[in-house]
Structure formats: structure tokens, C-alpha cells
FIMARGU-328612 format. One record per residue (C-alpha): residue in three letters; x, y, z. Coordinates in pm, 1 decimal, always signed. Layout:
resn|X|Y|Z
ala|X|Y|Z
...
//
This chain:
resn|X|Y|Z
unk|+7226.7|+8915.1|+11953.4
unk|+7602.4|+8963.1|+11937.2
unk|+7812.0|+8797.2|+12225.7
unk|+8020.5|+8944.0|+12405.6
unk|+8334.5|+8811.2|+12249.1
unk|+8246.8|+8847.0|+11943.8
unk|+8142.8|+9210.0|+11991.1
unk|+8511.6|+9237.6|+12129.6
unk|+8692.0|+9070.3|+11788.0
unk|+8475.1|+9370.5|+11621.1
unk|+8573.0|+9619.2|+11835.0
unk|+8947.6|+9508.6|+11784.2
unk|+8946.5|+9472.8|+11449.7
unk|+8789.0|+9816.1|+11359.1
unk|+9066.0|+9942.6|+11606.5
unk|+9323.6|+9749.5|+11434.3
unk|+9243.0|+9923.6|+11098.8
unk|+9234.8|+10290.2|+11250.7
unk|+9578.3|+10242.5|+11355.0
unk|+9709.5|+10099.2|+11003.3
unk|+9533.8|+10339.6|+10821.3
unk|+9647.8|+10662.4|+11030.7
unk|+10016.6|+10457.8|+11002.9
unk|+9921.2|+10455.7|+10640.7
unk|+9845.2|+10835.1|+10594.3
unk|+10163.6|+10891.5|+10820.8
unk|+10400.0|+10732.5|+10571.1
unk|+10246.9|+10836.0|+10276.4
unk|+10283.4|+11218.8|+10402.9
unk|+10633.9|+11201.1|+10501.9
unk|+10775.5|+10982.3|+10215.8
unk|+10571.3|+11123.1|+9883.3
unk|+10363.3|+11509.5|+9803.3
unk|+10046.8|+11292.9|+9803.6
unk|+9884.9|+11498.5|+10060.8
unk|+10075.3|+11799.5|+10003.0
unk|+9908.7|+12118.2|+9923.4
unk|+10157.4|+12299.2|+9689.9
unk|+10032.1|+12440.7|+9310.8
unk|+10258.7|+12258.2|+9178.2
unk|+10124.6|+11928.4|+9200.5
unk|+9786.2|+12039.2|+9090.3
unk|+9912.5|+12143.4|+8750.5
unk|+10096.8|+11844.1|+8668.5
unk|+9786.2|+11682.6|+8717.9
unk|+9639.1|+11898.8|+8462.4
unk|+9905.5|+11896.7|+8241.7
unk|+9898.2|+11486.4|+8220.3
unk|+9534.3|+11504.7|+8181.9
unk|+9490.3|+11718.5|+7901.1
unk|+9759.0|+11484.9|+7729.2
unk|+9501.2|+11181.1|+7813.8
unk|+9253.2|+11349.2|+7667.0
unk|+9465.2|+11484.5|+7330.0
unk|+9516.1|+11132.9|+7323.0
unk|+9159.5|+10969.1|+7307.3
unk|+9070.0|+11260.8|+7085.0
unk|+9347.2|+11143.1|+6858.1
unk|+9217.7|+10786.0|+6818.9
unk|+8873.9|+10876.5|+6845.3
unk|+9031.9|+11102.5|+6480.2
unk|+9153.8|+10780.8|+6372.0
unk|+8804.3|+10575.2|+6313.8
unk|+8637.4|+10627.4|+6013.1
unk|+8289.9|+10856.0|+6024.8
unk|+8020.6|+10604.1|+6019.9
unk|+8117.1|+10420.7|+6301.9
unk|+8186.2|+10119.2|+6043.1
unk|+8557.7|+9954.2|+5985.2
unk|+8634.1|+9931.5|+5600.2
unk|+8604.6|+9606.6|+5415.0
unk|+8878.6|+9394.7|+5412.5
unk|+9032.4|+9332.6|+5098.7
unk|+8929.3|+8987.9|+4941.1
unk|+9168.1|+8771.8|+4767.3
//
């Protein structure tokens, strides 16, 4: 059974990290559009994400059909 001091130190320390993390969400919604709701933001996210995926289609182009690497030439 938990004592009663240590049931405090839990109690405090669960407090401890409400307050950081509302302090936390606080700073990160004044300083940056992290949590901001505008269209804008959403389509960048697109826009960077179909580039990601241009790009692993690209090298995905790249390997030969097979699956295999080619022989390397001997000397």
C-alpha cells in the first residue's frame, strides 16, 4: 500500500507536469501557427508531402526491376 508521502510526491509530480505542459501549449500558441486553425497551414502540409512522396517514388524509379543490384564489374 502506498504511504502517505509517497502518494503526495505522486500527486505533485503529476501536478507539476499539468502546469508545464499547459505552459507548454501556452507558448507554443502564442509564438508559432502550431495550433492554429487557418487553411493555409493545412496545404503546405500537403504540398511538402506530396513532394516526399514524388521523392520516394523517384528512387523507388531508380532500382532496377528484379529487386537485384547489377554485377559489379570484375577486373
Amino acid at each position: 500500500m502506498m504511504t502517505e508521502s509517497s502518494l503526495e510526491d505522486m500527486l505533485l509530480k503529476v501536478a507539476v507536469f499539468a502546469v508545464v505542459q499547459a505552459l507548454v501549449y501556452i507558448i507554443l500558441s502564442k509564438s508559432s501557427n502550431i495550433f492554429s486553425k487557418t487553411i493555409d497551414r493545412s496545404s503546405s502540409f500537403k504540398t511538402a508531402r506530396s513532394v516526399s512522396i514524388r521523392r520516394i517514388l523517384a528512387a523507388l524509379e531508380d532500382l532496377p526491376s528484379g529487386g537485384e543490384l547489377s554485377p559489379s564489374p570484375k577486373n
